[in-house]
ZAKOL-216454 format. One record per residue (C-alpha): z, y, x; residue number from 1; residue in one letter. Coordinates in steps of 0.02 Angstrom, whole numbers, plus 50000, padded with zeros to 5 digits. Layout:
# residues N
<pt <Z; Y; X>; NUM; 'A'>
...
# end
This chain:
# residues 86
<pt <49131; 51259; 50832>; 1; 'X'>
<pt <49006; 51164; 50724>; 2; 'X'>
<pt <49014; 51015; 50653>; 3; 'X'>
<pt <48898; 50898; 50676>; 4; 'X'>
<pt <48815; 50810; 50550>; 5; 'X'>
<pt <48898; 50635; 50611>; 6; 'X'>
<pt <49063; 50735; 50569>; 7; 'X'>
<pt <49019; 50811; 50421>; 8; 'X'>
<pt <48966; 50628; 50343>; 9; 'X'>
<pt <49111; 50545; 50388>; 10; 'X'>
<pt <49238; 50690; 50315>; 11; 'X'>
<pt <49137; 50638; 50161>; 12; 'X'>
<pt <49155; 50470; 50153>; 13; 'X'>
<pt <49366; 50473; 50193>; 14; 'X'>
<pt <49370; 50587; 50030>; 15; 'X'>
<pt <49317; 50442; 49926>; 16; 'X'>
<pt <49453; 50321; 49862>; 17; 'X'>
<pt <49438; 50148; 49896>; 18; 'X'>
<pt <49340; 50094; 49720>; 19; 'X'>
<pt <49222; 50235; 49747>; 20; 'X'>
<pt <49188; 50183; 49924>; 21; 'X'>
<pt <49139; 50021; 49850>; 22; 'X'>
<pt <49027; 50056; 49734>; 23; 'X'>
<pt <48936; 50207; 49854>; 24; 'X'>
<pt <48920; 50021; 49957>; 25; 'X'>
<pt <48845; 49938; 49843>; 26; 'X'>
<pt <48708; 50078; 49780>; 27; 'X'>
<pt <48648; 50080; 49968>; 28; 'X'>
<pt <48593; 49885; 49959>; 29; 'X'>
<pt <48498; 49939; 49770>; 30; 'X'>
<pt <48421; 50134; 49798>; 31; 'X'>
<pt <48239; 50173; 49819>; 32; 'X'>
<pt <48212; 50196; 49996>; 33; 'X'>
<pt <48072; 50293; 50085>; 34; 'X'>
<pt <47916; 50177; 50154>; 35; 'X'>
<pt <47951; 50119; 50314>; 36; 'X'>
<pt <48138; 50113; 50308>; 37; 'X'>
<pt <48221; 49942; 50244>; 38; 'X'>
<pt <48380; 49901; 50149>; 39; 'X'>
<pt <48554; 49893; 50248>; 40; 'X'>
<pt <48591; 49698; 50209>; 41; 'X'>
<pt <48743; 49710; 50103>; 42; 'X'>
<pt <48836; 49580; 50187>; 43; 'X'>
<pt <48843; 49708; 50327>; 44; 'X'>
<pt <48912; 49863; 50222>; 45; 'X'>
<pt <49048; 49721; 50126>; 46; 'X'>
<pt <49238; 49796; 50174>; 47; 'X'>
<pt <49164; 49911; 50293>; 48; 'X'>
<pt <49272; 50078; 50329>; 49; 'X'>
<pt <49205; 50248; 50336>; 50; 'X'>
<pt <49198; 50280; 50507>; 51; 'X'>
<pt <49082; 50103; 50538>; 52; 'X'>
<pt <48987; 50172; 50372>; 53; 'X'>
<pt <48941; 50314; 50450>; 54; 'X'>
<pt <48878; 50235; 50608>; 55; 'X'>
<pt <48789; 50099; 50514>; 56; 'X'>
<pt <48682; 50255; 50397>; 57; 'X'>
<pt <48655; 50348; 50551>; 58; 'X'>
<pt <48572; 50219; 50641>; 59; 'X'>
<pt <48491; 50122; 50514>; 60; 'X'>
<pt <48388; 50281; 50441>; 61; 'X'>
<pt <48428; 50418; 50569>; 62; 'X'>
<pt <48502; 50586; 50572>; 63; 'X'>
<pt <48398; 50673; 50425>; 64; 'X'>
<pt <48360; 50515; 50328>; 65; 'X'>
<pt <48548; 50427; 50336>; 66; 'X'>
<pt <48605; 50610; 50267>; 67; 'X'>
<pt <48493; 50595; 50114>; 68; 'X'>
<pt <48509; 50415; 50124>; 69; 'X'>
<pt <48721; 50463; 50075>; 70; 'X'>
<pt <48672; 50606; 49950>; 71; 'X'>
<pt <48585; 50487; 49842>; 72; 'X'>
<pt <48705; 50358; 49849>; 73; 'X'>
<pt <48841; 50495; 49815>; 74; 'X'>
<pt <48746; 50544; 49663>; 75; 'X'>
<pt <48734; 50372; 49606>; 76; 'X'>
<pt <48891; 50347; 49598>; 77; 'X'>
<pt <48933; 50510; 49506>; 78; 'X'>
<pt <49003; 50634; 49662>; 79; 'X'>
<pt <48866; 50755; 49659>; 80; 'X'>
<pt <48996; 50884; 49725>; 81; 'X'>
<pt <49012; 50782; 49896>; 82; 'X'>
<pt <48820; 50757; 49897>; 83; 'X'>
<pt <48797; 50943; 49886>; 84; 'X'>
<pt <48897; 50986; 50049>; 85; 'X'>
<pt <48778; 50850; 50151>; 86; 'X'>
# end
């Protein structure tokens, strides 16, 4: 069975330890974002766990844009190799 993209995020974010998760956090309140789309206020993604995290991308930006939305964020905060498998 396939995952879904939902499932595949969240597996993602439960690899990162707790420090990581934090700063991943705090790059989504300062990356570029596509027009249209605004900034997740970062009193909202503050202590947040991944499952909630996952919710939160996916329905701030959507499907396609909350994945890329991660990836960058992953790069930012130097885990290319978990950006690469969204």
């Amino acid at each position: 069975m396939e995952r879904s993209r939902r499932d595949l995020l969240l597996e993602t974010l439960e690899q990162l330890e707790e420090e990581t998760l934090q700063r991943f956090e705090d790059k989504l309140s300062e990356i570029e974002l596509k027009e249209g789309y605004g900034r997740i206020p970062l009193a909202r993604l503050t202590d947040v766990d991944p499952p909630a995290l996952t919710d939160l991308l996916l329905s701030s930006y959507g499907e396609d844009y909350g994945m890329e939305v991660a990836a960058g964020a992953l790069r930012a905060v130097s885990q290319g190799d978990l950006a690469e498998r969204l």
